[in-house]
N, C-alpha and C positions, 0 to 999 in steps of 0.2 A: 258290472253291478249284479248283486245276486242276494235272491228275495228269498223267506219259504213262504209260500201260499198254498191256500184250498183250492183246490184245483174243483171246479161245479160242473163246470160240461165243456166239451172240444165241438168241432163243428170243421169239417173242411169244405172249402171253396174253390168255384172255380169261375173262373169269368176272363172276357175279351180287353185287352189294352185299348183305351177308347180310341189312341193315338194311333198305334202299330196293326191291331188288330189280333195281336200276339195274347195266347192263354195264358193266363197268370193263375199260379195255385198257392194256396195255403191254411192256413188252422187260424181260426178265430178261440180264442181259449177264453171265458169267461171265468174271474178268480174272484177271492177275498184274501185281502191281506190285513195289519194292524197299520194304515198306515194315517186312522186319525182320530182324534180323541173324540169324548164326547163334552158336548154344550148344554147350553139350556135348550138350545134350537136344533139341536143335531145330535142322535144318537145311533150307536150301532155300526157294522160294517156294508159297506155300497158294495155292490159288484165292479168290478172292473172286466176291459176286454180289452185281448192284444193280440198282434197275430203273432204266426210262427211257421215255417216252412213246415212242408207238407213230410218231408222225412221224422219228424217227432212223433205223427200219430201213432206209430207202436208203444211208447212209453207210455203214452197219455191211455191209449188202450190197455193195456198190461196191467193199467192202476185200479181197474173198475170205480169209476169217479163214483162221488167224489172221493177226494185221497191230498193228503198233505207232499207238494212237492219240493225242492230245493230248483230253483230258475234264476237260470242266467238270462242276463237281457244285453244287448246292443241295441244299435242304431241304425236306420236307414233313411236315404234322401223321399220324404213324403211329398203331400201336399202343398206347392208352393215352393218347393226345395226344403220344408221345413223337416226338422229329425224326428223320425218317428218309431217307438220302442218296437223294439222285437225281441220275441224269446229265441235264444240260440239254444238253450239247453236246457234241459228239464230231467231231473230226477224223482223219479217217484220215494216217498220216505215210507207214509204209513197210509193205509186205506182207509175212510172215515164214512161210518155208518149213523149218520143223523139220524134217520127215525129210527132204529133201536136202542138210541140212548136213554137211560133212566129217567122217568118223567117227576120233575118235581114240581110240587104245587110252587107258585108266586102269591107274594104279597097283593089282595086288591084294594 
């Protein structure tokens, strides 16, 4: 499966396996995608967050976030043995500088 997303900020981790005792690492990536309409009750894009193994942070670094990337995702045995998304790949496309975009008045 493969998305492009706004990539807002990475974040890597590091913590003990509660079971093993074993270090576990990886990237928490926080995004926005298109991926729902809007309502009378619901408007605009949510954030979302998904990990990703820790050899991505160069890409994710290289973009100066945020930045629109193309990501690939899979699957892993989560919580409960339940599939839990993960990014395998991520390409950075374009860099995206929010507050110096044109400011235009809104309708009040």
């Amino acid at each position: 499966m493969s998305e492009r997303a706004l990539v807002l900020s990475v974040d890597k981790w590091e913590m003990p396996d509660e079971k093993t005792g074993e270090i576990r690492r990886g990237l928490s990536i926080w995004y926005v995608n298109e991926y729902r309409e809007d309502t009378d009750a619901s408007f605009g894009y949510k954030p979302t967050k998904v990990s990703a193994a820790p050899e991505l942070m160069e890409q994710f670094r290289k973009a100066r976030l945020p930045a629109l990337f193309d990501m690939d995702y899979g699957s892993r045995p989560g919580a409960q043995g339940k599939a839990t998304l993960t990014v395998i790949k991520a390409e950075g496309i374009a860099n995206v500088n929010v507050f110096s975009a044109p400011v235009a008045k809104t309708a009040a």
